[in-house]
C-alpha positions as CSV (number, residue, x, y, z in Angstrom):
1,X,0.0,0.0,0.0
2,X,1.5,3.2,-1.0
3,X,1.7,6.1,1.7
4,X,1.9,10.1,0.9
5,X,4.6,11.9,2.1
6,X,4.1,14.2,4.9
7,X,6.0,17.0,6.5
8,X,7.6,16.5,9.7
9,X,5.6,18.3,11.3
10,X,2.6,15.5,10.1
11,X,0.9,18.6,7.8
12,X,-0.8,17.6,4.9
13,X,1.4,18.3,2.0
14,X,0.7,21.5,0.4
15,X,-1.1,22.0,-2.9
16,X,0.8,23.1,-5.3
17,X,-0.6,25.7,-7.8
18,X,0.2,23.8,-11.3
19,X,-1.2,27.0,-13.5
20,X,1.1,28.3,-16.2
21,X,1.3,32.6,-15.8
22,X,2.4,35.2,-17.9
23,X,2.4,38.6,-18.6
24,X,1.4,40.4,-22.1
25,X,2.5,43.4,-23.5
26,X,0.5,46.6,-22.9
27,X,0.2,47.6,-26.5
28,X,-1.1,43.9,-26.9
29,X,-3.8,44.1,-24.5
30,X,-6.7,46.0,-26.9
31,X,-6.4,42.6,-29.1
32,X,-7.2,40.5,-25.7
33,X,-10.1,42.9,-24.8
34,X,-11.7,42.7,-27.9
35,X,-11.8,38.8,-27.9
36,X,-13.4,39.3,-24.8
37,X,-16.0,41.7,-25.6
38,X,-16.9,39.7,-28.7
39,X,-17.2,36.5,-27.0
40,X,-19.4,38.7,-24.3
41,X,-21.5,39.6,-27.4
42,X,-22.0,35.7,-28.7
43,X,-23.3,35.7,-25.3
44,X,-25.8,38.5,-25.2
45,X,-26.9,37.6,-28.8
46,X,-27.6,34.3,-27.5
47,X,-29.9,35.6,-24.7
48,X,-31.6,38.1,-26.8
49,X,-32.3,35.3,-29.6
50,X,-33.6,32.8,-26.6
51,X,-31.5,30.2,-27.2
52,X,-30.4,27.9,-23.9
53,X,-28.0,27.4,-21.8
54,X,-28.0,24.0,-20.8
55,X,-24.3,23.7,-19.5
56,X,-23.4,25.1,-15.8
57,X,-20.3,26.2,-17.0
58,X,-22.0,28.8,-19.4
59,X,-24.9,29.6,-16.7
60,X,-22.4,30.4,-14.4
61,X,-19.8,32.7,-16.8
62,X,-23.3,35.0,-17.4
63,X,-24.2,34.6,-14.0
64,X,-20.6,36.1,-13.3
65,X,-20.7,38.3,-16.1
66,X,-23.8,40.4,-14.3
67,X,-21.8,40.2,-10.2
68,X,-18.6,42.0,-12.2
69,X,-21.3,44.6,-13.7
70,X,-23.0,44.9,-10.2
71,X,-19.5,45.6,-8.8
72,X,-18.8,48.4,-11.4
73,X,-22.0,50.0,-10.3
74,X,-20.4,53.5,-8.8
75,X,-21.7,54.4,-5.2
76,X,-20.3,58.2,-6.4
77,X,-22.1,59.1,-9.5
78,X,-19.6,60.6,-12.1
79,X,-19.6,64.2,-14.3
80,X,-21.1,65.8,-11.1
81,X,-21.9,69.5,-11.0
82,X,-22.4,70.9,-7.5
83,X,-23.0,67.5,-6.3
84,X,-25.3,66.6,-8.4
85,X,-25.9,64.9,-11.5
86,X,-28.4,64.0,-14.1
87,X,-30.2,60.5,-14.1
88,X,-31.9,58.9,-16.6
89,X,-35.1,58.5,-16.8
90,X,-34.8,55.2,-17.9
91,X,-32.5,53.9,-14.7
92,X,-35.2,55.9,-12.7
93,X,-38.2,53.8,-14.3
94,X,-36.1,50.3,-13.2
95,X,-36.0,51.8,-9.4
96,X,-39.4,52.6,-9.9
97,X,-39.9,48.6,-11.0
98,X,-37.7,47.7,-8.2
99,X,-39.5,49.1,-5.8
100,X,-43.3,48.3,-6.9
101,X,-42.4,44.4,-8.1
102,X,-39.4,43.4,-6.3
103,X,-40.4,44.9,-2.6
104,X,-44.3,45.1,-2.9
105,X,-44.6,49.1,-2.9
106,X,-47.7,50.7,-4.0
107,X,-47.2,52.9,-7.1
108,X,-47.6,55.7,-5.4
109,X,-45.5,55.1,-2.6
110,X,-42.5,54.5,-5.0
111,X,-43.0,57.4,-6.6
112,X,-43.0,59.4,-3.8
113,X,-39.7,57.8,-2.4
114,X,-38.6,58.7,-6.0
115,X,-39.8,62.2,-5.2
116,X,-37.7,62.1,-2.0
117,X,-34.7,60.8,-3.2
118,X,-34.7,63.0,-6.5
119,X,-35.8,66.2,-4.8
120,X,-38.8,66.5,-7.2
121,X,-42.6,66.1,-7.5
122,X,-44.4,63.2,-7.7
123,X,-45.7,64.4,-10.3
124,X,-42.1,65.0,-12.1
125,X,-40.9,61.8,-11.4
126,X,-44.2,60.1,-13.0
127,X,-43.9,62.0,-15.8
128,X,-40.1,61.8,-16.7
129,X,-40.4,57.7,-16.2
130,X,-43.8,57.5,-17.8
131,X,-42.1,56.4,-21.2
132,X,-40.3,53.9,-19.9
133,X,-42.5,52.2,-16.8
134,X,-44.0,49.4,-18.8
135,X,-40.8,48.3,-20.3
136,X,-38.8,48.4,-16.7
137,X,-42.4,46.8,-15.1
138,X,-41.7,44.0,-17.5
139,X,-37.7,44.0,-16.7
140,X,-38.1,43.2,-13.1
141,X,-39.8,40.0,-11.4
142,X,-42.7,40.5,-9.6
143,X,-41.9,39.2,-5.6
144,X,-43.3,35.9,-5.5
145,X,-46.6,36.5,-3.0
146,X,-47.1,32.8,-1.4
147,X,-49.0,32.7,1.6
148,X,-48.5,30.3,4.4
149,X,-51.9,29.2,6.2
């Protein structure tokens, strides 16, 4: 029966890492990030055409994909003038969404905690995400409602 060597000290033996590293040059890197960003494309076309994903690996690379983009997401908002800046009324109708399907908030109440957090009216912050509330409604799942009895 064959035995593993251990350490004196009885230690397990330690791992070692057996993956291959090296650098690239700088001016070589835009080729490296555009192979990326088209794969990341054949990805999103995928999605947008439907079209499964039926192996974890690729489940998990998207799933991945969206935590690095979550990360990106700025807690300081950048180009701001007097410590402000603009949002989009687009971003603003997926809070909106956010708030009514994913934690259960009347319509008006997550327009008025728009209000609040914009420093407009209710009625400004209906009317700037009017255009976009059905699409953003439709982007975010509704909280499933189950009741226990």
């Amino acid at each position: 029966m064959a035995t593993q060597k251990t350490p004196e000290d009885g230690a397990a033996p330690a791992a070692k890492d057996e993956r291959v590293t090296f650098s690239v040059p700088s001016d070589k890197h835009p080729q490296i990030a555009k192979a990326q960003r088209e794969f990341i494309a054949s990805i999103a076309d995928r999605v947008e055409k439907g079209e499964p994903f039926a192996r974890a690996a690729e489940r998990k690379l998207i799933a991945g994909i969206l935590r690095a983009w979550a990360k990106q997401i700025p807690d300081a908002l950048p180009n701001t003038q007097g410590g402000s800046a603009r949002i989009d009324p687009g971003y603003a109708a997926i809070h909106f969404a956010c708030l009514v399907n994913g934690q259960g908030r009347s319509k008006e109440e997550a327009t008025a905690e728009l209000a609040a957090l914009y420093g407009a009216s209710p009625e400004a912050v209906a009317e700037a995400i009017a255009k976009f509330e059905a699409p953003a409604m439709r982007l975010v799942p509704r909280k499933s409602t189950s009741s226990t009895g």
